[in-house]
C-alpha positions in Angstrom: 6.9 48.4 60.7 3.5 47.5 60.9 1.4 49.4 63.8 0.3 48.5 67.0 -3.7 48.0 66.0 -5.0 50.8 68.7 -3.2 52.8 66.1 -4.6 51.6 63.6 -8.2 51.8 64.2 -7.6 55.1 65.8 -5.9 56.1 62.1 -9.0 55.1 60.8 -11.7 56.7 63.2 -9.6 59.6 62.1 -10.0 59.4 58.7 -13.6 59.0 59.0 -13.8 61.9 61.1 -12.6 63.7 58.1 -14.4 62.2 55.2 -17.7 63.2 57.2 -16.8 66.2 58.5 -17.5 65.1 62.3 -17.3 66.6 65.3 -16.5 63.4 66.9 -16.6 59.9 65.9 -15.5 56.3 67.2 -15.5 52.7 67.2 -16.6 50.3 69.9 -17.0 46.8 70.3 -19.5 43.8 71.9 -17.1 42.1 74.6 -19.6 39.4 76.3 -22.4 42.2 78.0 -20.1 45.4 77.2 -19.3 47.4 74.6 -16.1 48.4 74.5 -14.3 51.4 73.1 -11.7 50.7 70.5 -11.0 54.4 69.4 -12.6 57.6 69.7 -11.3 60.5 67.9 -12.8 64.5 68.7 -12.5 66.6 66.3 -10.5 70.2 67.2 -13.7 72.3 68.1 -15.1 70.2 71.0 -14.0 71.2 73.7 -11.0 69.0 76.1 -12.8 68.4 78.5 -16.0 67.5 77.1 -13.7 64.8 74.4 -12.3 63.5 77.9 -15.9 63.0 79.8 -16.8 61.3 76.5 -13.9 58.9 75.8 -14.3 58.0 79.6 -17.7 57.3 80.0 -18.1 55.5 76.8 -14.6 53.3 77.7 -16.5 50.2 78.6 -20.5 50.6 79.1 -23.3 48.0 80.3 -25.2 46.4 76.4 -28.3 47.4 79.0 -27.6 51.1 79.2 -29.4 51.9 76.2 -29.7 55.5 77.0 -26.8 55.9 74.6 -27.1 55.4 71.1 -23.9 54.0 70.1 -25.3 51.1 73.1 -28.5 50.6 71.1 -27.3 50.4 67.9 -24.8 47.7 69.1 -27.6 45.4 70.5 -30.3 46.5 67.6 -27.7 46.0 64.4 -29.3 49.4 63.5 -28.7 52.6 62.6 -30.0 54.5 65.6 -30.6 58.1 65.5 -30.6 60.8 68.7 -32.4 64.1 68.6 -31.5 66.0 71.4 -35.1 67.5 71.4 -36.3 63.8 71.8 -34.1 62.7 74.8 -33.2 64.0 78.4 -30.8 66.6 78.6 -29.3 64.9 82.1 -28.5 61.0 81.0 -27.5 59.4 77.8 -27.0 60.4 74.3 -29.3 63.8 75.2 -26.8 65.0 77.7 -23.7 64.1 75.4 -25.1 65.6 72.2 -25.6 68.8 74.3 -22.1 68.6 75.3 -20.9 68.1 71.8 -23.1 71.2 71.0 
């Protein structure tokens, strides 16, 4: 029986989760000016509610809010990488990567 693809690509966040040893990790795609979230997958040492803020605010976000780096690396085809010592600690990819710890 072949799996619904949510499953699927949620079965395969997983897996990378494992092969890098990741606290979190996830998959989104461009749909017209959004990205959309196709799976995210926390790892067990992030805390509940922090994987649910997370999955939620990252559902379906604005390409313009590029605050977040999984957002700028969707419009810039780049790797993008977020230093929490770099970014503020109230908006974005500084405030989640705190959360993360």
């Amino acid at each position: 029986m072949a799996r619904h693809p949510d499953e699927s690509a949620r079965a395969h966040v997983a897996d990378l989760l494992l092969d890098l040893g990741a606290r979190a990790a996830g998959c989104w795609w461009i749909a017209g000016t959004m990205l959309e979230q196709v799976a995210f997958v926390a790892g067990p040492t992030l805390p509940k509610e922090v994987v649910q803020g997370f999955a939620e605010a990252t559902r379906s976000v604005p390409l313009t809010q590029t605050g977040l780096g999984i957002v700028r690396t969707a419009v810039e085809g780049t790797v993008t990488v977020s230093r929490t010592m770099e970014l503020p600690a109230d908006s974005g990819s500084g405030y989640w990567l705190r959360a993360f710890g």
